[in-house]
N, C-alpha and C positions, 0 to 999 in steps of 0.2 A: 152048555157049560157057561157059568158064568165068568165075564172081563173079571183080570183083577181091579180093585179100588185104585184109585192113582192119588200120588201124594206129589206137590210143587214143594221143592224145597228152598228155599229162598236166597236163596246163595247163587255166585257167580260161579261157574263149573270148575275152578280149579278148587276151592274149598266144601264142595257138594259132595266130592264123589264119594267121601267114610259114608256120609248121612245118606245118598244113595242106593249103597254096596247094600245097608241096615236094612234097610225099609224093603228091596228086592229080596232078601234073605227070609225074610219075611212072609212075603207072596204079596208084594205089594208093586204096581207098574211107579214109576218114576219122571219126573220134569225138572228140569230147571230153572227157576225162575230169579236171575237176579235183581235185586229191587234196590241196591246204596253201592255207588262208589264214594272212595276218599278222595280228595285233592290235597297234596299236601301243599303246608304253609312254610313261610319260611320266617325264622329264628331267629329274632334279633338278637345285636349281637350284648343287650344284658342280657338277656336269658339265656343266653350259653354261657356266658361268665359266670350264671346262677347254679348251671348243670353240672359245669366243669368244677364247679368249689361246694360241691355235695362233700360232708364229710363224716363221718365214723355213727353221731350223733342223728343223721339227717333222716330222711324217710322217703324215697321215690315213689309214683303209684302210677301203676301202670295196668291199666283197664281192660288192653284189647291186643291182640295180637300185630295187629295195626299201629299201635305205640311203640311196641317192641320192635318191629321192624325200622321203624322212621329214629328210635333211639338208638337201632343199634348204627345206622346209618351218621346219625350223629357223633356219636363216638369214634368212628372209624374217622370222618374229617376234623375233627377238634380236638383230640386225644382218648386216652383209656377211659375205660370204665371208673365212674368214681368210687369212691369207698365208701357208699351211703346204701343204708337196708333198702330192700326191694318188696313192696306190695304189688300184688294183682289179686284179682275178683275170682276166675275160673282155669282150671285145670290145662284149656290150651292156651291161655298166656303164660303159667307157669311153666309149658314144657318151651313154648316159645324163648321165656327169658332166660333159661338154663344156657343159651345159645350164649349171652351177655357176660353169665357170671360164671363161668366156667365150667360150666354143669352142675353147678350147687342148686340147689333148689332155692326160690323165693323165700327171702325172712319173713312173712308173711302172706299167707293164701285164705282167700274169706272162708270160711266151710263150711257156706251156704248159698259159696256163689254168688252174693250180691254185695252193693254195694255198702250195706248198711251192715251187714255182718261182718265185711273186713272193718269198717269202722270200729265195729263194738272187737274185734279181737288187735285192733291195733292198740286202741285205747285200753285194754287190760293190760298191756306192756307195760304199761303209765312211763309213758313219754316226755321230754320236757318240752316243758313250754318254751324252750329258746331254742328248741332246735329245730328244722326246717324240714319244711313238710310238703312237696315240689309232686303236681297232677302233673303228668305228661301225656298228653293225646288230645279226643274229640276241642274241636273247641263251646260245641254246646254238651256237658256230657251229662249223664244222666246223674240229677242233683245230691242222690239220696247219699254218698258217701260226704260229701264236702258239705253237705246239711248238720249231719252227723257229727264232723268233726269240727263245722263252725261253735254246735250247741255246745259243745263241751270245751270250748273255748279255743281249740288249737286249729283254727284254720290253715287252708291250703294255700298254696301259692298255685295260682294254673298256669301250663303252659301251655297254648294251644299251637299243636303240630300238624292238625288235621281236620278239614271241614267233609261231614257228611253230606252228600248230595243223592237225593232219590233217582233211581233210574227210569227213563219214561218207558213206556213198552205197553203193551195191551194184557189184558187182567186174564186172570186163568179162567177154564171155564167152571159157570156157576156148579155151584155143589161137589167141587172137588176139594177137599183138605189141601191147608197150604202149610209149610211149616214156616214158623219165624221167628228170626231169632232173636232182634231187637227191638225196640220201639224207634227207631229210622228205619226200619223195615215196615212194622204198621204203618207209619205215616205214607212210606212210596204205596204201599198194596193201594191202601184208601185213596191215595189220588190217580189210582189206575180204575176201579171198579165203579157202577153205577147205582148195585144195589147191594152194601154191606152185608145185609141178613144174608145174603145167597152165597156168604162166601164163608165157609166154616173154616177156624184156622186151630193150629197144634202150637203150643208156643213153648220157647227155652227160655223157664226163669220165670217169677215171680213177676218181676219189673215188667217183661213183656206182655205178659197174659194179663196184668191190670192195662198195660196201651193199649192192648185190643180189646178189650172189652170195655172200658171206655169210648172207644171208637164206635160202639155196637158189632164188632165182629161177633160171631156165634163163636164160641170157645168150645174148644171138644177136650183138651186137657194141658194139663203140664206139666214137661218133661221135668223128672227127679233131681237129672243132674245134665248139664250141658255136653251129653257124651255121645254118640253113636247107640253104646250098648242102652240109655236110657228108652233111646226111642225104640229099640226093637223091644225090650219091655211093656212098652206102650204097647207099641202095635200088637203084639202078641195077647192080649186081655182077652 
């Protein structure tokens, strides 16, 4: 009888276990492989005075689950919630931000998941230009939204809450699927492994399967939508 296939999922073990649970359901053996911690940064105090005076007209954007936690953190020491709409990218930052806003869902969710589709569905709102347009998270983040919304003239203001750092550790072994969710996740794999080609990876998102295979990772697919149920989709072909 043959082993089942083994899938590394690139997460630290308390955000693995859905994408785990999937992939075992599956007929599929599982690892954990974490590859980025966040350190947070701290917030001067203009940029809280920028947070704290968000108002009706304004536009938050919040990228990662990781934003969310570190704003809702901020809010609880500096005051409420302000009364400015709320952007995020994917599905678990909007269940995340619901935590913020009362359970109301994000005025805004990309619906394609990336950074450049909430841009094109923000800018259909058609926005003013004098109103404020506030990143809160990564402090390097991935460009494609704030590119977007520079082109069409309404730039971002960033606040950086958060520095990704790769985690060190030793590389899965060769030939086994890893899955990954980010491009700071490409980046830590590639500085753990010695031969790229030998390491085939599964990627969540657009943005990440272009970093990995830039990198020369061997791409084997990518996920529909950043969800659990996509990858047993996957896996199930």
């Amino acid at each position: 009888m043959n082993a089942a296939p083994v899938l590394w999922i690139g997460r630290a073990q308390d955000r693995a276990a859905r994408w785990s649970d999937a992939a075992q359901a599956s007929g599929w053996q599982t690892q954990v492989l974490p590859l980025i911690q966040s350190e947070a940064l701290p917030i001067s105090a203009v940029d809280q005075a920028l947070l704290s005076g968000l108002g009706k007209e304004d536009t938050l954007f919040l990228t990662s689950v990781q934003a969310v936690k570190q704003f809702q953190e901020f809010i609880t020491l500096c005051g409420g919630m302000p009364s400015c709409a709320v952007a995020v990218v994917g599905p678990a930052t909007a269940k995340a931000a619901a935590g913020i806003l009362g359970g109301r869902e994000p005025d805004f969710t990309a619906p394609q998941h990336t950074g450049e589709s909430l841009a094109e569905l923000f800018l259909a709102s058609k926005p003013s230009a004098q109103s404020k347009r506030v990143f809160f998270g990564a402090k390097h983040p991935n460009p494609d939204l704030g590119g977007a919304l520079a082109v069409a003239g309404l730039p971002l203001i960033f606040v950086a809450a958060y520095h990704v750092l790769g985690t060190p550790g030793p590389p899965p072994p060769s030939g086994e699927l890893v899955l990954l969710f980010s491009p700071s996740g490409v980046a830590s794999l590639l500085d753990r492994v010695e031969q790229v080609s030998a390491h085939p990876v599964l990627a969540v998102g657009p943005t990440t399967a272009a970093a990995a295979e830039r990198n020369g990772f061997p791409l084997r697919g990518t996920l529909a939508s950043p969800t659990p149920s996509s990858l047993t989709a996957f896996l199930k072909q």
